[in-house]
C-alpha positions in Angstrom: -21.0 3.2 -5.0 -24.2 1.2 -4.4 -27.1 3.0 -6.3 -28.8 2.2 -2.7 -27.1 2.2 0.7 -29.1 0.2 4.0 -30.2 4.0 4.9 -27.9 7.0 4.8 -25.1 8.1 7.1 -27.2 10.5 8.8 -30.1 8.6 9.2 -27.8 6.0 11.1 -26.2 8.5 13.3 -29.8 9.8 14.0 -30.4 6.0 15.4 -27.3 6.0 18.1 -27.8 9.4 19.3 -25.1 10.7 22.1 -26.6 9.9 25.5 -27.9 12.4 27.9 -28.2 10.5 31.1 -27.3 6.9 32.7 -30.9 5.3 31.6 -29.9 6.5 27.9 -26.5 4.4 27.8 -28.7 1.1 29.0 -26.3 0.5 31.4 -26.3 0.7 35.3 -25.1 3.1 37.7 -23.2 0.5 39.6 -21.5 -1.2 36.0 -20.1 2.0 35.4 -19.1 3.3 38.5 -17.0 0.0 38.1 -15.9 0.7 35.1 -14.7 3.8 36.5 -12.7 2.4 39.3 -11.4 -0.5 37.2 -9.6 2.7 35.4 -8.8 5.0 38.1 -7.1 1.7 40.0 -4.7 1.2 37.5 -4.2 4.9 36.3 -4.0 6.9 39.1 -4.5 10.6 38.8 -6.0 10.7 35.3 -8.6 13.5 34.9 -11.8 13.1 33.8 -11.8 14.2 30.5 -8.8 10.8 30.4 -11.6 8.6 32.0 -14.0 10.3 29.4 -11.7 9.3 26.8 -10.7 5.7 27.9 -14.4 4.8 28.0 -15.8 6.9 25.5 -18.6 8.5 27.6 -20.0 11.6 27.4 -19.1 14.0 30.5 -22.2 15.8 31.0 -25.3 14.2 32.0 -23.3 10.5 32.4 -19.5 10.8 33.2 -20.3 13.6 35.6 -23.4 11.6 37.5 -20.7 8.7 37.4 -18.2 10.5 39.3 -20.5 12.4 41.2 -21.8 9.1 42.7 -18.3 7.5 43.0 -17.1 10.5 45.0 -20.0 10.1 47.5 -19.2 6.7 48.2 -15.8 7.7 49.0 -14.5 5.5 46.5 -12.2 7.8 44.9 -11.7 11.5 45.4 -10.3 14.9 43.7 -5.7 14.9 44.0 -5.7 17.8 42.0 -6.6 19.8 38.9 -4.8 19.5 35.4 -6.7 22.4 33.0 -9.9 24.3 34.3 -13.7 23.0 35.4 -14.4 19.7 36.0 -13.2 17.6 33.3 -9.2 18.8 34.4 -9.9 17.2 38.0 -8.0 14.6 39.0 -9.0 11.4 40.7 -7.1 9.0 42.9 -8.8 5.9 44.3 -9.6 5.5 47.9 -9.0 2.2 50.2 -12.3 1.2 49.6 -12.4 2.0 46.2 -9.5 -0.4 45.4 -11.7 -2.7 47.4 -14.7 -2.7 45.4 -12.6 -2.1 42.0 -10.4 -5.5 43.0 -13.8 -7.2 43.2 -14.8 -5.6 39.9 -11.6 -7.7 38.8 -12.4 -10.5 39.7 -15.3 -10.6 37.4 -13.3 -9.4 34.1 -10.4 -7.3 33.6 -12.4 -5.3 31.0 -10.9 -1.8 30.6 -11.4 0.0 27.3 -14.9 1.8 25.8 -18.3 1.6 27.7 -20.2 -1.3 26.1 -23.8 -1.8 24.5 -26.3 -3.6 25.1 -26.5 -6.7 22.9 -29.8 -6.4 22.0 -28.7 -2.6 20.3 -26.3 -4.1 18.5 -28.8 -6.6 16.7 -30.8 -3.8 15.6 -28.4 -2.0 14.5 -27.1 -4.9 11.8 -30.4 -5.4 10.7 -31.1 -1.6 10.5 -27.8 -1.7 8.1 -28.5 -4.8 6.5 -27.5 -5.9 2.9 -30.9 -7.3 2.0 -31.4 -3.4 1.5 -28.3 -2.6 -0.8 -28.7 -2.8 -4.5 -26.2 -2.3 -7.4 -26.4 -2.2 -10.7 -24.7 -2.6 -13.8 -22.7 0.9 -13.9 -21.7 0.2 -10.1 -20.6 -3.7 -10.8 -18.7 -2.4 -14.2 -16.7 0.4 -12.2 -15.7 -2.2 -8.9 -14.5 -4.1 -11.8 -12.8 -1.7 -14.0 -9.1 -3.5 -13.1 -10.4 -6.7 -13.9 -10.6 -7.7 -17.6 -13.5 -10.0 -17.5 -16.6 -11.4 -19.7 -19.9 -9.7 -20.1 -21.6 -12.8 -18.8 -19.6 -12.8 -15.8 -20.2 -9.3 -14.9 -23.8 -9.6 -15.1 -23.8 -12.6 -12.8 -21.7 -11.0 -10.3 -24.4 -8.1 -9.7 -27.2 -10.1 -8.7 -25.0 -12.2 -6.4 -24.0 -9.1 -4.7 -27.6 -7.7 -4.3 -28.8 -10.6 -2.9 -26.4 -10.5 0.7 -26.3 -14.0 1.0 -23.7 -16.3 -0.9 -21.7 -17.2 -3.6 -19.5 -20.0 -4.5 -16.5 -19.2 -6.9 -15.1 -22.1 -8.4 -12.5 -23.3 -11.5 -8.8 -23.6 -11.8 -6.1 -21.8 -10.0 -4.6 -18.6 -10.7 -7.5 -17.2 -12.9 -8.8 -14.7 -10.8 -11.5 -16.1 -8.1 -9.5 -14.7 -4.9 -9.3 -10.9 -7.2 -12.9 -11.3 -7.9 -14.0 -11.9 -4.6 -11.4 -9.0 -3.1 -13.6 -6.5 -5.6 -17.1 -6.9 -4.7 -16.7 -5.0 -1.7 -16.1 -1.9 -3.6 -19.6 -2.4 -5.2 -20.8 -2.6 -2.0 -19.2 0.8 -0.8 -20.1 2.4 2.1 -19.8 3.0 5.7 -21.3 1.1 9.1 -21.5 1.3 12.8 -20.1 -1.4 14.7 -19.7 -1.2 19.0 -16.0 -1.5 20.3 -18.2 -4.0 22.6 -21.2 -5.5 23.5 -22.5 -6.7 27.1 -25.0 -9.2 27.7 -25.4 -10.3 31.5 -22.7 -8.8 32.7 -20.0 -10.4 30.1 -18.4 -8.5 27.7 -17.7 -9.4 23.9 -15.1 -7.1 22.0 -16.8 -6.3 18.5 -14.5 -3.7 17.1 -10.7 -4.1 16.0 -7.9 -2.8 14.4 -6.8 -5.7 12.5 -10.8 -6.6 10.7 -12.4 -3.0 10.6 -11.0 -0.3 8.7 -12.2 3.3 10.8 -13.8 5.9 8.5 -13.7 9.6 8.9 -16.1 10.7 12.0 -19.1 12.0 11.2 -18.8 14.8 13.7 -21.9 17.4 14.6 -24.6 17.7 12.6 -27.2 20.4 13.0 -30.9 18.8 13.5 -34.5 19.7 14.0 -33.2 19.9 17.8 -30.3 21.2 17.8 -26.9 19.9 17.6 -26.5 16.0 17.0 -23.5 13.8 18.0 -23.6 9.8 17.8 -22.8 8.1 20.7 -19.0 7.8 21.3 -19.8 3.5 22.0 -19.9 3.0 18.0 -17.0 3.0 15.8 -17.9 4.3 12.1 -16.1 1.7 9.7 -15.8 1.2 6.1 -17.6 -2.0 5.3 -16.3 -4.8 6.5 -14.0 -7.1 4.7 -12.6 -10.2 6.0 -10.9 -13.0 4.1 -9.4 -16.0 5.7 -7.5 -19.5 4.3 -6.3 -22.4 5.4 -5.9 -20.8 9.1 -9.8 -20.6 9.3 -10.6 -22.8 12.4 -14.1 -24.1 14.0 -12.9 -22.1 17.1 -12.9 -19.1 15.3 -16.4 -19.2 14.4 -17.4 -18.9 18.0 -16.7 -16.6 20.9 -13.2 -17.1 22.0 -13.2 -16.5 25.9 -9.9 -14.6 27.4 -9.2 -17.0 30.8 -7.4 -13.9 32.1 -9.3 -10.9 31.1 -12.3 -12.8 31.5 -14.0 -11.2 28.3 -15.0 -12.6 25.0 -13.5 -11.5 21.5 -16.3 -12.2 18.9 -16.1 -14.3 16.1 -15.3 -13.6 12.9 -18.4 -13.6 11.1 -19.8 -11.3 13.7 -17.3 -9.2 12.8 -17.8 -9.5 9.4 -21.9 -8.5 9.7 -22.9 -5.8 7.2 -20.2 -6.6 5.1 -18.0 -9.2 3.3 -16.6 -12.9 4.4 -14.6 -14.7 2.0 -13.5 -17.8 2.5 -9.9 -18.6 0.2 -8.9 -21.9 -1.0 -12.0 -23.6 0.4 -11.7 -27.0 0.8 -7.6 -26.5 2.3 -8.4 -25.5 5.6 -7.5 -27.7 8.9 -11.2 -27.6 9.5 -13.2 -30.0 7.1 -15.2 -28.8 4.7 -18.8 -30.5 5.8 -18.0 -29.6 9.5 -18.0 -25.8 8.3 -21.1 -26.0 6.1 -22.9 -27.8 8.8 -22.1 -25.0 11.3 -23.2 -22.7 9.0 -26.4 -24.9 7.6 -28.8 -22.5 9.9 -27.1 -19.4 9.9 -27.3 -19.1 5.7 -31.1 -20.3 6.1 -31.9 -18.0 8.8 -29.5 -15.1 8.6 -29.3 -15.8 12.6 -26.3 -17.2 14.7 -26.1 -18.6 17.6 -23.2 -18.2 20.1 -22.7 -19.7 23.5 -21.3 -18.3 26.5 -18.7 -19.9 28.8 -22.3 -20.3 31.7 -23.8 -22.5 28.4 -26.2 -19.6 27.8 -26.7 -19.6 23.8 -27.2 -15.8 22.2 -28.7 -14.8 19.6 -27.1 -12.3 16.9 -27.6 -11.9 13.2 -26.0 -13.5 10.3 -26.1 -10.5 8.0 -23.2 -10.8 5.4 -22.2 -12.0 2.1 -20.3 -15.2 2.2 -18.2 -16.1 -0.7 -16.2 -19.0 -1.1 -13.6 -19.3 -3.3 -12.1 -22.5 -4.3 -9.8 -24.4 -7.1 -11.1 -27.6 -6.1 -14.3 -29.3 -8.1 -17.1 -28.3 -5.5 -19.2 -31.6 -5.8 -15.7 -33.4 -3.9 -16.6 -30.8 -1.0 -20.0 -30.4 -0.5 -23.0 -32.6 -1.3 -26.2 -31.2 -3.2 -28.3 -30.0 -0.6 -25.9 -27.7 1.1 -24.7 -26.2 -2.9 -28.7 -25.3 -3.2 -28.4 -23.4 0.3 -25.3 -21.1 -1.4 -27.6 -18.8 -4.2 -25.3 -18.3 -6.4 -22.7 -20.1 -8.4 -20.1 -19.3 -10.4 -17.3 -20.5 -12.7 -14.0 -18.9 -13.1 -13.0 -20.2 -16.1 -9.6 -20.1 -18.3 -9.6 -16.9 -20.7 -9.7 -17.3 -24.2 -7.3 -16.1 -26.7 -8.7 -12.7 -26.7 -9.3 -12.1 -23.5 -5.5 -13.0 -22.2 -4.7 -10.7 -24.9 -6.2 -7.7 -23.4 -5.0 -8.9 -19.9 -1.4 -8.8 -21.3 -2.6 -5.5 -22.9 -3.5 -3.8 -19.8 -0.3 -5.2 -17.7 2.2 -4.0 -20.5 0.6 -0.7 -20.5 1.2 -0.2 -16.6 4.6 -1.0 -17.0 5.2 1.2 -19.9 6.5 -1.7 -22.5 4.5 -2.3 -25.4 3.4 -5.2 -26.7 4.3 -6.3 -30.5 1.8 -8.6 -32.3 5.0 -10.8 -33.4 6.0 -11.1 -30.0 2.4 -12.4 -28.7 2.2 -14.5 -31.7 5.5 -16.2 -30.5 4.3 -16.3 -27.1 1.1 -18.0 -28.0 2.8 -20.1 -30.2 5.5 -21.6 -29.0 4.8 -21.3 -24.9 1.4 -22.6 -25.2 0.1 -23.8 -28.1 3.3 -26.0 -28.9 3.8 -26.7 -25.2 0.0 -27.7 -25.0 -0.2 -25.1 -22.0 -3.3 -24.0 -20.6 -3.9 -19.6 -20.5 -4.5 -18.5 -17.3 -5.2 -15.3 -16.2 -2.6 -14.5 -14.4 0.1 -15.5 -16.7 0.7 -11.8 -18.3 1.0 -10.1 -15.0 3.8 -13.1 -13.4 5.9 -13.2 -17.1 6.3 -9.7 -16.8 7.8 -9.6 -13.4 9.6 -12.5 -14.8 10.8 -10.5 -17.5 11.5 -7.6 -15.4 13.7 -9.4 -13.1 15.8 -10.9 -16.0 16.1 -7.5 -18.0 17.3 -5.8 -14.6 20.2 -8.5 -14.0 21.5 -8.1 -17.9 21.1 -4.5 -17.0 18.6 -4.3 -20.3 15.8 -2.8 -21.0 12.5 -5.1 -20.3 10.9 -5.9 -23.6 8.8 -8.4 -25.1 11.6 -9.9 -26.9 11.8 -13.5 -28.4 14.8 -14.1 -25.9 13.5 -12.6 -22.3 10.0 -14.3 -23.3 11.9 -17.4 -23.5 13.8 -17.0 -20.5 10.6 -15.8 -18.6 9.1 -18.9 -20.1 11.8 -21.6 -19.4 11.8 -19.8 -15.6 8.2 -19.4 -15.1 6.7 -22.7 -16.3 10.1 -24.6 -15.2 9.0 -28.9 -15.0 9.7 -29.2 -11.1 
């Protein structure tokens, strides 16, 4: 949707080209001949185009040299065939092969895609970054199309969104700040790469995951200047990230979490959240204080960098490339002091609707549900529900009375309607003193 996307799909694919040897993959012969016999020691007879598969390696000019190698060593060797040429061989490990795989072991338990290096990962989130992704009014309007909101707050949502950095959503419950924040990430539309893993002296961090990222059709081959062009296998095309947490954010979250057993790292969730959208819900309710998170996150909103540390107390460097939103009901100057609000760039206020505005949300939510909305009805509504009852409008009133409503009608076996006596019941239900 963004009138300007941090390059182009093909452009990006041109950047993680399909490797055509071991020096291209950046990893060593010896890493992934172990990777190999990690694999063939706990799945015996699978053929190559299986071990191809598992770790997402090219056969020819990498998988092939791999095995090639591994066969001379006499690690494993060739039980049988399962479909023609090489890639139906199958392989069985030998004696000394389960050796040198049980040693592989004991170092990490990592079975699953090839990894990166960590230093291609970092250029690839800055080669995707949001500092070059721009919306604009039409875009902004259309990702909030479901949403009835003011003109003022649609035009301060845009430049919030453009600038890739932060923005603080405050005011009172149930108005719409957790809807609002769910929304920008269809202005920022489009697609990004992200590694199932990364490697950085010998330790592997899991990048990709089912749960966070959201896979996106794959680009397949594209015809180039050269010939035929395939991405490399390593990279996972995604829709943008879009992770949203609560009160089960932790300050163990925010860092690698290291796997005793497998001996691997899972990375955190703002790393997995790079190139896209992190939005923190009900800020200021979590188990983790609110100044302990700011203060964690002091340098990485200055500097767009993070720094992570391994379980040998080596620190690593990756970037901090994501819009941050937090989302709160609670007054922001009782969480924060001054100088961290004039690190987050922009602020805004989700505010009760007026009069007209709830109007046209009750519009819109009567109209989905096929009931229509009489002027005497909302008159009696207004009056006697709020205005009498000295009741505040929020936003999300029209959609939860009509459920309400819905629900009654449906046990009196009635029609729902916005009559005086289901508002009332709605009413006396929905807003009951507890």
């Amino acid at each position: 949707m963004a009138t300007q996307q941090p390059g182009n799909d093909y452009s990006l694919e041109k950047s993680i080209p399909e490797p055509q040897s071991i020096e291209e993959t950046e990893l060593s012969m010896g890493y992934l001949a172990d990777l190999v016999l990690k694999l063939v020691y706990y799945k015996s007879d699978a053929t190559s185009a299986e071990i191809g598969e598992a770790l997402t390696l090219p056969f020819v000019g990498v998988l092939d040299k791999v095995l090639e190698f591994v066969k001379h060593e006499e690690l494993v060797e060739i039980s049988g065939s399962r479909g023609l040429g090489e890639r139906g061989y199958q392989w069985t490990i030998t004696g000394r092969g389960s050796e040198r795989a049980v040693q592989a072991l004991d170092r990490d338990h990592y079975l699953g895609p090839a990894p990166v290096p960590l230093i291609r990962y970092n250029e690839m989130v800055r080669r995707q970054s949001l500092g070059d992704l721009k919306v604009g009014p039409s875009e902004v309007c259309q990702a909030l199309s479901h949403l009835v909101l003011t003109g003022d707050m649609v035009n301060r949502l845009g430049p919030a969104v453009n600038s890739g950095r932060s923005l603080f959503l405050y005011g009172p419950p149930g108005n719409g700040k957790t809807v609002i924040a769910k929304s920008i990430i269809r202005m920022m539309g489009g697609c990004v790469y992200v590694p199932h893993a990364v490697i950085i002296d010998g330790q592997i961090i899991r990048v990709f995951d089912e749960v966070n990222h959201k896979r996106a059709a794959a680009p397949g081959r594209r015809e180039g200047g050269t010939g035929v062009l395939r991405t490399d296998p390593r990279w996972v095309k995604i829709h943008r990230p879009e992770i949203i947490v609560g009160g089960e954010l932790t300050m163990p979250s925010l860092g690698l979490t290291y796997d005793p057993i497998a001996k691997t790292y899972e990375a955190p969730l703002q790393m997995k959240a790079n190139n896209g959208l992190f939005v923190i819900d009900d800020f200021g309710r979590q188990a983790l204080r609110p100044q302990d998170l700011l203060n964690r996150w002091i340098v990485p909103l200055e500097l767009r960098l993070d720094y992570l540390s391994l379980q040998t107390g080596k620190k690593i460097e990756v970037p901090f490339d994501e819009l941050i939103v937090f989302s709160t009901n609670l007054d922001p100057r009782d969480l924060v002091d001054d100088a961290f609000l004039r690190r987050i760039r922009h602020k805004i206020k989700v505010d009760f609707p007026d009069e007209k505005i709830f109007y046209q949300i009750l519009q819109r939510e009567c109209a989905a549900r096929n009931m229509e909305l009489p002027v005497d009805a909302f008159v009696y509504l207004m009056q006697k529900h709020y205005i009498a009852a000295n009741r505040p409008l929020r936003s999300c009133h029209p959609r939860d009375l009509l459920e309400q409503i819905h629900d009654i009608a449906t046990y009196l076996s009635v029609k729902p309607a916005l009559t005086k006596q289901l508002i009332d019941a709605a009413c006396d239900s929905y807003f009951a003193e507890i």
